[in-house]
C-alpha positions in Angstrom: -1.5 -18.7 -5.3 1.0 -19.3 -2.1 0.2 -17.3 1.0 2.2 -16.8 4.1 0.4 -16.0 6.6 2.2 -14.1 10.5 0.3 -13.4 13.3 2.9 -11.3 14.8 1.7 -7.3 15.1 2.3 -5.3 12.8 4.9 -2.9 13.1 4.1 0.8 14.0 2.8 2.4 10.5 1.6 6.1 9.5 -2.0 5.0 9.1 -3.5 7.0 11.6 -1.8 10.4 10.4 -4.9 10.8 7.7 -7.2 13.1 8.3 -10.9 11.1 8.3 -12.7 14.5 8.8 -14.3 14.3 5.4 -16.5 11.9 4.1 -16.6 10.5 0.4 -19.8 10.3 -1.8 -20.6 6.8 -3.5 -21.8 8.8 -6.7 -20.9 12.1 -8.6 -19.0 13.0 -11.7 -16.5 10.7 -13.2 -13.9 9.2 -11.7 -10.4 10.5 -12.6 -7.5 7.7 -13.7 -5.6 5.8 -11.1 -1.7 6.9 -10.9 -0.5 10.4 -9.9 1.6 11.0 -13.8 1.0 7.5 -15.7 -2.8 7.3 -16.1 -4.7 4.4 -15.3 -2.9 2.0 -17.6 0.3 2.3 -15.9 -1.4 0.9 -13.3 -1.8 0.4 -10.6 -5.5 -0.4 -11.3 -9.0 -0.1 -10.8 -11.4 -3.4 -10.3 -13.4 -1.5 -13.4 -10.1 -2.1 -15.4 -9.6 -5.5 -15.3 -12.9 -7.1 -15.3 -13.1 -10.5 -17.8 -9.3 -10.1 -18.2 -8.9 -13.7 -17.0 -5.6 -13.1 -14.7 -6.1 -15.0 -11.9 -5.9 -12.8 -8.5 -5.7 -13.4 -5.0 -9.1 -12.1 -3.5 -7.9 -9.9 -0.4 -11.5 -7.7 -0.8 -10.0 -4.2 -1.1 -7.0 -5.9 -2.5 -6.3 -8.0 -5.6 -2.9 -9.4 -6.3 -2.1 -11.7 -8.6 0.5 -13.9 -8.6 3.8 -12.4 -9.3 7.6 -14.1 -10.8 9.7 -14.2 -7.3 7.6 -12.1 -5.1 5.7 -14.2 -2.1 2.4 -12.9 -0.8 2.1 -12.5 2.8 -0.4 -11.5 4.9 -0.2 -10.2 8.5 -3.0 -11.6 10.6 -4.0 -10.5 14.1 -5.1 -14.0 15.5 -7.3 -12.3 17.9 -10.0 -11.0 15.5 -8.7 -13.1 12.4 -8.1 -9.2 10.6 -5.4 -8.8 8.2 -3.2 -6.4 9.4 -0.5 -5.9 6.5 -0.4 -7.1 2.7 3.0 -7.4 1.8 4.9 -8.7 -1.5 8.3 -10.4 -0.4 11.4 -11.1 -2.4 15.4 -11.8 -2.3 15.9 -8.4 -1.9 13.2 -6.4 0.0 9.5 -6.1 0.3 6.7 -4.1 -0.8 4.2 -3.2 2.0 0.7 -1.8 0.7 -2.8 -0.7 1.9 -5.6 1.1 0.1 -7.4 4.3 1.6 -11.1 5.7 0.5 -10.5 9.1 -0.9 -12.3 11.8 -2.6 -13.7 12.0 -6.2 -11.0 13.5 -8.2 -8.9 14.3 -5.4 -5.0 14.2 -4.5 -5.2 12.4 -1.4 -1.8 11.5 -1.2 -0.6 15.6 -1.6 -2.8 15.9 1.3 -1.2 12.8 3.5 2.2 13.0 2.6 3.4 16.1 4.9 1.6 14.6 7.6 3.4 11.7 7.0 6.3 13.1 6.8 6.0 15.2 9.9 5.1 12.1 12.0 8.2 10.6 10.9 10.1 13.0 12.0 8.1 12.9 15.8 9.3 9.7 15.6 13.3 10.9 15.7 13.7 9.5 12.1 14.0 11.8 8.6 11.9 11.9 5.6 12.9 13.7 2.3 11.1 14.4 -1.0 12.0 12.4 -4.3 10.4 12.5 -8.0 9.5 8.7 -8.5 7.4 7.1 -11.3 4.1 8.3 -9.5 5.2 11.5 -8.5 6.7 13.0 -5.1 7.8 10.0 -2.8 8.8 10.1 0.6 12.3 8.7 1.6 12.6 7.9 5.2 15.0 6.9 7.8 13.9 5.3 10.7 16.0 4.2 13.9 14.4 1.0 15.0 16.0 -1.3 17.9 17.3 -4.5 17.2 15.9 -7.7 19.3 19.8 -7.4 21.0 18.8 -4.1 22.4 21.2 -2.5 19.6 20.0 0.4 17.5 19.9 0.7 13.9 18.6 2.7 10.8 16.0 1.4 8.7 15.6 3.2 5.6 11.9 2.7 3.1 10.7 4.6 0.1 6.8 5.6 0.6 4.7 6.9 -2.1 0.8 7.3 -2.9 -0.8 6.4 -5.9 -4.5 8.2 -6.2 -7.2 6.3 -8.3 -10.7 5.9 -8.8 -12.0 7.1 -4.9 -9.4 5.8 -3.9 -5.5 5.9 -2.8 -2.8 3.2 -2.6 -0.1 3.5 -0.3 2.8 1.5 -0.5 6.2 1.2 1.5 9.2 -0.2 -0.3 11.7 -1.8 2.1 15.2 -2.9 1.1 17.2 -2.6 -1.7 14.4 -0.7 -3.5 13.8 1.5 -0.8 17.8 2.2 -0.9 18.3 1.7 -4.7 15.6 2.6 -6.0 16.6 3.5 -9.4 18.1 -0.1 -10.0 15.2 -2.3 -8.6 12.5 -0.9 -11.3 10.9 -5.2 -11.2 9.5 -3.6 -7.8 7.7 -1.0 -9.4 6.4 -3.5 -12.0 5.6 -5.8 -9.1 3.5 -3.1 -7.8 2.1 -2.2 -11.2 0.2 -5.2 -11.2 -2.3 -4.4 -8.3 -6.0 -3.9 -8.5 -8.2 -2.2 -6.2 -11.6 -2.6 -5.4 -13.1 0.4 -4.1 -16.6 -0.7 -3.4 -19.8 1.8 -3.8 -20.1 2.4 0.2 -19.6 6.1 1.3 -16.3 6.2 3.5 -14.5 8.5 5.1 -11.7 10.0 3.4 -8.7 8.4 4.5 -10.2 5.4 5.9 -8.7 1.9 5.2 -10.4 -0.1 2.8 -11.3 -3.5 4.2 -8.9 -6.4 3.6 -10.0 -10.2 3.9 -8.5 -13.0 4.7 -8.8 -15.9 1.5 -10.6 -19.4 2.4 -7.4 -20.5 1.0 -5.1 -18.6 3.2 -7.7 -19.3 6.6 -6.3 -23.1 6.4 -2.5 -22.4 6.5 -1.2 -22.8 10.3 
């Protein structure tokens, strides 16, 4: 597995729009299926799912990604505390940005989020509308950013929330399948193909799962 590893910031995100105010229980009734139409095997999936499947994945903690035809792993690091920042798959054509959220026991976290989300966009002086994607209602955003030239410019991403077992996967598409969404369906796939590892710990709803850096990825400079 080939990591690329920044230490640049990230870039502002809507992380802190989710309400933490509730807190998740470790144990209860069973777990409903990852995915907000497909079910848990359209993925993506639970750690639960997978285990003895002999794929080999990338170990993020939270996160596990295995390796995928033309997509690059990356992994934005904050030097400072050695935290990743960002998990991000990388190709020709665009990116896929993704982080994984505790949430409730048979919940729709992402129904709960996505106004928010939405609305904070908007604060922002950019534009979010609603779109029917293969996990449900996705957010399509445009976003004025400024260029290192001082210049302004649109950015546009596709944003969407896939609730599984406790827990919710957020992902940003950026690119050509954030602006052609219906013809870039590999970054779906790409997607498709990540686990999650929610851990038994009682969180707060909406909090970020922990991601870790890989020994492997700790020795790239």
């Amino acid at each position: 597995m080939k990591f690329r590893r920044k230490a640049e910031a990230a870039p502002a995100s809507t992380d802190d729009v989710v309400d933490p105010s509730a807190v998740d229980e470790a144990a209860g009734s069973p777990a409903a299926p990852a995915g907000a139409g497909g079910g848990a095997s359209a993925g993506p999936r639970d750690v639960s799912e997978v285990e003895g499947d002999g794929i080999e994945r990338a170990d993020l903690g939270s996160l596990l990604v295995p390796a995928i035809a033309e997509r690059e792993l990356r992994l934005q690091v904050d030097e400072k505390s050695g935290q990743v920042r960002a998990v991000m798959l990388a190709g020709a054509d665009g990116a896929c940005e993704f982080q994984a959220f505790a949430a409730p026991r048979n919940g729709d976290l992402w129904s709960d989020v996505r106004p928010q989300i939405a609305e904070d966009m908007v604060r922002r002086g950019g534009a979010a509308t609603e779109r029917e994607g293969r996990w449900g209602t996705e957010l399509v955003c445009q976003m004025p950013v400024r260029r290192p030239d001082g210049t302004t410019a649109t950015q546009p991403s596709r944003i969407l929330g896939i609730n599984g077992d406790r827990w919710m996967l957020r992902a940003s598409f950026l690119g050509r399948p954030a602006l052609d969404p219906d013809s870039t369906t590999e970054w779906e796939d790409a997607l498709a193909q990540v686990v999650v590892r929610r851990g038994e710990q009682a969180m707060p709803v909406g909090e970020p799962l922990p991601v870790t850096l890989p020994d492997d990825a700790r020795r790239v400079r």
